[in-house]
C-alpha positions as CSV (number, residue, x, y, z in Angstrom):
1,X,-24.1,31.8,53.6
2,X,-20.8,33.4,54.8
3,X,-20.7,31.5,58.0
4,X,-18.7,28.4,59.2
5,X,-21.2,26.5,61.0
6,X,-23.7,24.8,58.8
7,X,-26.5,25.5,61.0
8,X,-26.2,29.6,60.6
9,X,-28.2,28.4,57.2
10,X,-29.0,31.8,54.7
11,X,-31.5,34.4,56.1
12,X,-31.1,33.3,59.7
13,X,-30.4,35.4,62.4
14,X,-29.7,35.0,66.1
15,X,-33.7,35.5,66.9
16,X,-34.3,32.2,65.6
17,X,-31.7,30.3,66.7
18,X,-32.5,26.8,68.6
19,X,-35.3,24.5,67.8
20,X,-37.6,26.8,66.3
21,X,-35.2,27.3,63.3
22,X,-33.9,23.9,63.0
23,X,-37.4,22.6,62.5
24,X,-39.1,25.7,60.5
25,X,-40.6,24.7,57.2
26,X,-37.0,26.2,55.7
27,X,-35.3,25.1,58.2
28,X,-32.3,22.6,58.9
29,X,-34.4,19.6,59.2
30,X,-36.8,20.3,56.2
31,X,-33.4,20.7,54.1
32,X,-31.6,17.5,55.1
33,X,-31.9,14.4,52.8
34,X,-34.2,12.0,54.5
35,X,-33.8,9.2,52.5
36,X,-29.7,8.9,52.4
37,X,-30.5,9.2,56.4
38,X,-33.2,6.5,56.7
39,X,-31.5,4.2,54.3
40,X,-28.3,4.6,55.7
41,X,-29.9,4.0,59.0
42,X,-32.0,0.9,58.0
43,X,-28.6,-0.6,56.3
44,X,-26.7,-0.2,59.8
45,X,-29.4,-1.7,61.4
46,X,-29.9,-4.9,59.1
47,X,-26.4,-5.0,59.9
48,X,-26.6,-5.4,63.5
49,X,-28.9,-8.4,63.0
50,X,-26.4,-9.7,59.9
51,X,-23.5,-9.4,62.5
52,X,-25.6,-10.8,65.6
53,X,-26.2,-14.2,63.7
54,X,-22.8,-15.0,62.4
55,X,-21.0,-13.8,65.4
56,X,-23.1,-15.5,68.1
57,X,-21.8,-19.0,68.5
58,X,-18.4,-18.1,67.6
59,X,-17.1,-18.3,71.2
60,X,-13.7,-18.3,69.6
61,X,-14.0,-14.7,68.8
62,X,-16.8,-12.8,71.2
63,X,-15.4,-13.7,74.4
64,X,-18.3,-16.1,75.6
65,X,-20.9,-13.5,75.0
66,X,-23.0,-13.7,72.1
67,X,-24.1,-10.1,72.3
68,X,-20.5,-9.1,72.7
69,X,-20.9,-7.7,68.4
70,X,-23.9,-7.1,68.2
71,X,-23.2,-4.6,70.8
72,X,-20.1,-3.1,69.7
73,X,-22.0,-2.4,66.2
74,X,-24.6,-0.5,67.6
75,X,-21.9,1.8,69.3
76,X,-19.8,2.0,66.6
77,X,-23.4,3.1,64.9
78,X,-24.2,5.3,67.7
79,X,-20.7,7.2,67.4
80,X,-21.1,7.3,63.5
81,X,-24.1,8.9,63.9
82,X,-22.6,11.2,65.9
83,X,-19.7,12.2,63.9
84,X,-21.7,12.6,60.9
85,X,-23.7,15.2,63.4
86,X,-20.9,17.0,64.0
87,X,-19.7,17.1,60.3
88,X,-22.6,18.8,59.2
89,X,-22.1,20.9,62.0
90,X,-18.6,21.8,60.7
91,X,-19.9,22.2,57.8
92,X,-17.9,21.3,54.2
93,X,-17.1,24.6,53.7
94,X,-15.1,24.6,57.4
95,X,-13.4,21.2,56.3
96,X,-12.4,23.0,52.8
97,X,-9.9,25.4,55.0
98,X,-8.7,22.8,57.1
99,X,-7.8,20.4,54.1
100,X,-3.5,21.0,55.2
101,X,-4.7,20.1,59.0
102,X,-6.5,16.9,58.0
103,X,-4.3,15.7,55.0
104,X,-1.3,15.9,57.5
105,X,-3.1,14.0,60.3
106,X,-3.8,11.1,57.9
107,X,-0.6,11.0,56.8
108,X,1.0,10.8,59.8
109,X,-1.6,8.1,61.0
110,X,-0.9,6.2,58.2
111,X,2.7,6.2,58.6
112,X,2.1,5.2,62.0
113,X,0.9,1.6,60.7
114,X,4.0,1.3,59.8
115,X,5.7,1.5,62.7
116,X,5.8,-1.2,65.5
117,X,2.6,0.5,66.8
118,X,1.1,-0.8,63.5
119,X,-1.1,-4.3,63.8
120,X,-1.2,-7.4,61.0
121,X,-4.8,-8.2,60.9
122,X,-5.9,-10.9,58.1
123,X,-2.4,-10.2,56.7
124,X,-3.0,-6.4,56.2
125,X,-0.7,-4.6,58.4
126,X,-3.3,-1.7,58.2
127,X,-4.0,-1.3,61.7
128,X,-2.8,0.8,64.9
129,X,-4.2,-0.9,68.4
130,X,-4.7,1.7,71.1
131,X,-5.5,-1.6,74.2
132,X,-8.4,-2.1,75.5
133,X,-9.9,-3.8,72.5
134,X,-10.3,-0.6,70.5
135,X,-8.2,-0.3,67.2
136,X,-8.2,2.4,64.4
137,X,-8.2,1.4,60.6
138,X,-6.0,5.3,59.0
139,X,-6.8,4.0,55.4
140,X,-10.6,4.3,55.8
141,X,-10.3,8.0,56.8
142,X,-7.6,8.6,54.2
143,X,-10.6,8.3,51.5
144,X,-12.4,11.3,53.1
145,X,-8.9,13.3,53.2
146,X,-8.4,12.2,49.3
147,X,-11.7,13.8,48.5
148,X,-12.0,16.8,50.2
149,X,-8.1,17.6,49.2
150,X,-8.5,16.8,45.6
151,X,-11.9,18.9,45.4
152,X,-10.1,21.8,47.0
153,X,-7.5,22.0,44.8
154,X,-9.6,21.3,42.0
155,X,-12.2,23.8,42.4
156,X,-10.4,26.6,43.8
157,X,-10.0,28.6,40.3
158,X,-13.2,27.4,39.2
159,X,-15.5,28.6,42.2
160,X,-14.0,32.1,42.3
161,X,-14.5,32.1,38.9
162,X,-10.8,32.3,37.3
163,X,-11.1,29.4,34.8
164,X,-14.4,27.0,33.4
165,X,-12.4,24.2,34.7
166,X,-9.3,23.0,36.2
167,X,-6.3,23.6,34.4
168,X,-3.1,21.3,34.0
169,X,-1.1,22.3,36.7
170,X,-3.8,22.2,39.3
171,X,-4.9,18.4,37.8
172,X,-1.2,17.1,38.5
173,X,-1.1,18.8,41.9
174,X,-3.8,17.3,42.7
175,X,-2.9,14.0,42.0
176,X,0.1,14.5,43.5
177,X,-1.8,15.1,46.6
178,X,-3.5,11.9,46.3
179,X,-0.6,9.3,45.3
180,X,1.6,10.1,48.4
181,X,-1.0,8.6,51.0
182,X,-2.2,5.7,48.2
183,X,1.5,4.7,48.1
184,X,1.5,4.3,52.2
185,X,-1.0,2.4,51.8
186,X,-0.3,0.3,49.2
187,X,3.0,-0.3,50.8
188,X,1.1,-2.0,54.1
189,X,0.0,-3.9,51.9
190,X,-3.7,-3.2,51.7
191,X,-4.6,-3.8,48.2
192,X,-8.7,-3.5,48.6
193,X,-8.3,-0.1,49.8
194,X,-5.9,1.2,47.4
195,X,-8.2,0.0,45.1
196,X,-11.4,1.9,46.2
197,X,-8.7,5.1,46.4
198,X,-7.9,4.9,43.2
199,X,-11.6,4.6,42.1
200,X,-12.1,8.0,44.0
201,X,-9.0,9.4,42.2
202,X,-11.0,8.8,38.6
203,X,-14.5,9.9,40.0
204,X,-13.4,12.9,41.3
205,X,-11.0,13.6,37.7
206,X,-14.6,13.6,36.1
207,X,-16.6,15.3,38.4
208,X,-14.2,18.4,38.2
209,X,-14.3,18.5,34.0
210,X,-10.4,18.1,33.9
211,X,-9.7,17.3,30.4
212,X,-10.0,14.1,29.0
213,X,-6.1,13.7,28.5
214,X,-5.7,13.5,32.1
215,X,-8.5,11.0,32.3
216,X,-6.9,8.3,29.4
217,X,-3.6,9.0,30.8
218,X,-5.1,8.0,34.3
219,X,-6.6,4.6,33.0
220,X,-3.1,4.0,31.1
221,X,-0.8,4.5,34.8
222,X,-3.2,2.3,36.4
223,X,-2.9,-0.5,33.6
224,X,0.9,-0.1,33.7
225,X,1.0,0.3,37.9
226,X,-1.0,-3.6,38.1
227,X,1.3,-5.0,35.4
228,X,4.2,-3.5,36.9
229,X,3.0,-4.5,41.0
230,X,2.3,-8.1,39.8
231,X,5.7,-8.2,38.4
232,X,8.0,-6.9,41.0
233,X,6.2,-8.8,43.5
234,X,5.2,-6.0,45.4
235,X,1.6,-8.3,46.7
236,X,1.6,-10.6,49.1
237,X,1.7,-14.3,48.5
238,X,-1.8,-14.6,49.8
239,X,-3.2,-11.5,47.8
240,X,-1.7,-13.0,44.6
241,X,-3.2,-16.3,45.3
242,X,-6.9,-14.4,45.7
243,X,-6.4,-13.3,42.3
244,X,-5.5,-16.6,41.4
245,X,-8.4,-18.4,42.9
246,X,-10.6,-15.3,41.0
247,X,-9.2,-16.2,37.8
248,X,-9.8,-20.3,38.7
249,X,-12.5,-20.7,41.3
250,X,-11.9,-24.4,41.4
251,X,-7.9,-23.8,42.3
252,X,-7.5,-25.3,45.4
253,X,-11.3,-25.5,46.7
254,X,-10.0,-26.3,50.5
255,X,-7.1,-23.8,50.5
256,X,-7.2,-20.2,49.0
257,X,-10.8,-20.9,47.3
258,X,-12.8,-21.8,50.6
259,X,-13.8,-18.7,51.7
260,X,-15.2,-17.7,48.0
261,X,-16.4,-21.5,47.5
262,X,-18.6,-21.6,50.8
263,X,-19.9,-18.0,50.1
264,X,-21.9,-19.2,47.1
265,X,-23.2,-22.1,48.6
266,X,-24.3,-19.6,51.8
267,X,-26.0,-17.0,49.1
268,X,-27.5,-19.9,46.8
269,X,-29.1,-21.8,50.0
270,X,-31.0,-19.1,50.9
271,X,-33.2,-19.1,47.9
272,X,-36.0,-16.7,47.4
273,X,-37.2,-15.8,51.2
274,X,-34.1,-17.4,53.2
275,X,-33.7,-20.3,56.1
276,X,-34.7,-17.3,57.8
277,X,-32.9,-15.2,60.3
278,X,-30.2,-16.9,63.2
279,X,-31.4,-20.3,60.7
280,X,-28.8,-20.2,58.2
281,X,-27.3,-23.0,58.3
282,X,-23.9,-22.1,56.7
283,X,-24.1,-19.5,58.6
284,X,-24.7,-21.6,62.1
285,X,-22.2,-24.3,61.2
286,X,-19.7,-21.0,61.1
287,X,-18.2,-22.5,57.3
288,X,-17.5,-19.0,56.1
289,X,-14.8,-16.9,57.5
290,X,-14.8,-13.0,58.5
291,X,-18.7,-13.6,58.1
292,X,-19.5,-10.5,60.3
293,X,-17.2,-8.1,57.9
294,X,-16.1,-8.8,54.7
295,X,-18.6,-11.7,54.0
296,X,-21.8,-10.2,56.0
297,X,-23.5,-10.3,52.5
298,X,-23.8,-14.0,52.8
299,X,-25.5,-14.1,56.1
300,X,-28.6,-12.1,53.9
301,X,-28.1,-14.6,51.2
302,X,-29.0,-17.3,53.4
303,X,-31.0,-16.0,55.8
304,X,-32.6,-13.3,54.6
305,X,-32.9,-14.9,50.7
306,X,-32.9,-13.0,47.5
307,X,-35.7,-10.5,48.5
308,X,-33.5,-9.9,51.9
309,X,-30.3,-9.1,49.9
310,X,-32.4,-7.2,47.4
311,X,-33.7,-5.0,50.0
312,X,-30.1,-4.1,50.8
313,X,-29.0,-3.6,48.0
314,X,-32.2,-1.1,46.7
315,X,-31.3,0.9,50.1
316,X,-27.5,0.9,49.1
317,X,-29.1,2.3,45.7
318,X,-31.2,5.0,47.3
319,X,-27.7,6.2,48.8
320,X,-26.2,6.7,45.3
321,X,-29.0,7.8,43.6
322,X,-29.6,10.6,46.5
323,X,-26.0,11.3,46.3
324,X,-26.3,11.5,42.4
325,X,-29.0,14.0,43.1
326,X,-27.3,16.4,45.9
327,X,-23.6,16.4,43.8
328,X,-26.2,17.4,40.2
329,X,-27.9,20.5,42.4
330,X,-25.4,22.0,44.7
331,X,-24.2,25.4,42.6
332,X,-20.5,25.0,43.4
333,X,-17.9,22.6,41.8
334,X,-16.1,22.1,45.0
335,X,-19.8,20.6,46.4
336,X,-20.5,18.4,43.3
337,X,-16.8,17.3,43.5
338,X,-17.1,16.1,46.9
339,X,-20.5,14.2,46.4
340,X,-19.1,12.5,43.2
341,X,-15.8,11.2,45.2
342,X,-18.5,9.9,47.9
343,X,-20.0,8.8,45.0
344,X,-17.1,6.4,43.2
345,X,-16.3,5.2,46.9
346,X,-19.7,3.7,48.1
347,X,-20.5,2.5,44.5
348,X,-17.0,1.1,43.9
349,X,-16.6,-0.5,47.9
350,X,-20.7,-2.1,47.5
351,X,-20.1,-3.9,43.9
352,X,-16.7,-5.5,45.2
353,X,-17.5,-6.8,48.3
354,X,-21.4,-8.5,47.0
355,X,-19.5,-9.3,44.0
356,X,-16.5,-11.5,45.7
357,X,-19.1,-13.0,47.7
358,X,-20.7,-13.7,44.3
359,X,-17.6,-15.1,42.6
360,X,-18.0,-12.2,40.2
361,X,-14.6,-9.7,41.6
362,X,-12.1,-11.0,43.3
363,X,-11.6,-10.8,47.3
364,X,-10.4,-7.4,48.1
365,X,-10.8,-7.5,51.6
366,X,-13.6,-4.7,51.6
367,X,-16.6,-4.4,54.0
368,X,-19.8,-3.7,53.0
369,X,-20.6,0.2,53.7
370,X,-23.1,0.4,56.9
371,X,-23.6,-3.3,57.1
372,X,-20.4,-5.0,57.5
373,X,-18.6,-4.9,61.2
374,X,-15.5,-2.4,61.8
375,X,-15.5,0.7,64.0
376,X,-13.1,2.6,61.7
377,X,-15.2,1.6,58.1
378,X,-18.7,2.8,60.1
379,X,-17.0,6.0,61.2
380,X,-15.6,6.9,58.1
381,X,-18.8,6.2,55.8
382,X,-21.2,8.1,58.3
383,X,-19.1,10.8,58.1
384,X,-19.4,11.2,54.5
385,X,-23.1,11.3,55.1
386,X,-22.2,14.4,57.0
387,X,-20.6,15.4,54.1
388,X,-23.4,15.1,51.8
389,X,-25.9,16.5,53.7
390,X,-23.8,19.7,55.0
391,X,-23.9,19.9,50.8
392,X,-27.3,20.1,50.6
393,X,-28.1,22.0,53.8
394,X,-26.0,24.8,52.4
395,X,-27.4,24.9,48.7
396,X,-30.6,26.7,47.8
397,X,-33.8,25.6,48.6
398,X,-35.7,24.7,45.3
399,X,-38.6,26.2,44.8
């Protein structure tokens, strides 16, 4: 494929453009991955009903109408959907040249948090309010700008077939590339998202077969970096105190440990089937905070029981293991580097937020990829979809 635009797919030509094409037996359709679709499709909307029934007697927060979230996450589905459309449209290969373009946008949206068109939201000031009830989250589109700019760099000698893998200088530069916007953002402070970028940052190191130096040397600045942020007192009193209730969860049960506290009781209510849906009644008596994004995972807990949260959490494993499967086939580095970074981020992002509502990581602040509420978070995650099936679409078809 020599192409931009994803659809232009090898050994088509302009007499079989349209519909024909897209659904031939070789065609578009017949090459996407049906499966990441479905199950990221059946996630989002498990999440509308998840969001419905902790949102719905909250007057304090939908306005006086009940549907006023469950709404607004079916659009910011809808427009997810749509994005990832047009990123497989785009294609990855299209994205690869306009790595400068995008990788200056973020930065400068991310800088803009920081001015006094930024918003402090749950004591992130991660936010930039537009009016009008809509509000933009840069650090969640950041992540897509860390992984396509790291795999460019990084595979760049590889693909064209200079070097078997990156070399020194290209590893540094491309961590250089990645630091400047984690530093932004650490600087907010948003702490749960630095996190998840740094998690990238490693998957993406391994993905590209840097050598293993870079790797060890990696883990060792991140062991030094915590010691040294905890130190100079660069968190937040309330961030260190979330550690502190992680380390001790019986520190201050009706203070910094509540939300962490009633989340277990919400999950270990539910039982086996659940109270059943819109029956919880943790979930009801509205004893768990942010319940509709960072906690959602709860409201299946109690509702929806073990075999409800299960079934979330097997179609959050049908994502990886797909993923696993499209960065393992695709026949260039850049493609498998991109796929692992999706990879590290979804993996990383699911285990943190079920396992602070667990008791088992501490809170991060994190939602809960397709499920949890938040325009920005939906956006960014179905656009990485995009990115995984414009990998596919573009790779051989197996025999």
């Amino acid at each position: 494929m020599t192409g931009a635009n994803n659809f232009s797919v090898s050994g088509y030509g302009p007499e079989r453009a349209g519909w024909t094409r897209i659904f031939a037996r070789d065609g578009l359709a017949r090459r996407l991955d049906w499966p990441i679709l479905l199950s990221a499709l059946a996630l989002s909307l498990i999440g509308t009903a998840l969001v419905y029934s902790a949102t719905r007697n909250r007057t304090e927060i939908n306005q006086g109408d009940p549907y006023y979230f469950l709404i607004r996450h079916l659009m910011n589905t809808g427009i997810g959907i749509a994005l990832m459309i047009g990123t497989i449209w785009l294609g990855h290969r299209t994205l690869r040249t306009a790595v400068p373009i995008l990788y200056g946008l973020s930065l400068f949206m991310v800088l803009l948090v920081l001015t006094p068109l930024g918003a402090t939201i749950n004591g992130n000031r991660n936010w930039i309010v537009f009016g009008g009830g809509f509000s933009l989250q840069p650090s969640e589109f950041v992540k897509i700008t860390i992984i396509l700019g790291m795999a460019m760099l990084l595979a760049a000698r590889v693909d064209a077939g200079d070097k078997p893998y990156p070399d020194h200088r290209t590893v540094a530069q491309s961590l250089g590339l990645a630091a400047v916007p984690m530093m932004i953002v650490m600087l907010m402070p948003d702490l749960g998202s630095t996190m998840v970028m740094a998690v990238i940052v490693l998957g993406v190191l391994l993905a590209s077969g840097a050598p293993n130096r870079w790797i060890f040397g990696l883990l060792t600045a991140a062991a030094v970096g915590a010691i040294a942020v905890w130190q100079l007192h660069i968190l937040d009193e309330y961030q260190i105190n979330r550690f502190a209730a992680f380390a001790n969860p019986d520190l201050d049960p009706s203070g910094v440990g509540y939300n962490t506290n009633q989340a277990r009781i919400a999950i270990g209510s539910g039982g086996l089937t659940g109270a059943g849906l819109f029956h919880g009644s943790q979930t009801t008596g509205q004893f768990v905070p942010e319940q509709q994004t960072d906690f959602v995972f709860t409201v299946a807990g109690e509702e929806l029981g073990f075999l409800g949260a299960g079934l979330i959490l097997v179609l959050l494993g049908v994502v990886l293991w797909r993923a696993c499967r499209i960065a393992r086939e695709t026949t260039e580095l850049y493609g498998t580097i991109v796929a692992a970074g999706i990879i590290a981020w979804f993996a990383f992002q699911s285990f943190e937020n079920v396992g602070m509502t667990l008791g088992i990581m501490p809170v991060a602040g994190l939602p809960l990829p397709f499920v949890s509420y938040g325009g920005s978070s939906m956006f960014a995650v179905w656009m990485a979809v995009g990115l995984l099936q414009s990998i596919r679409v573009e790779r051989p078809m197996s025999a």
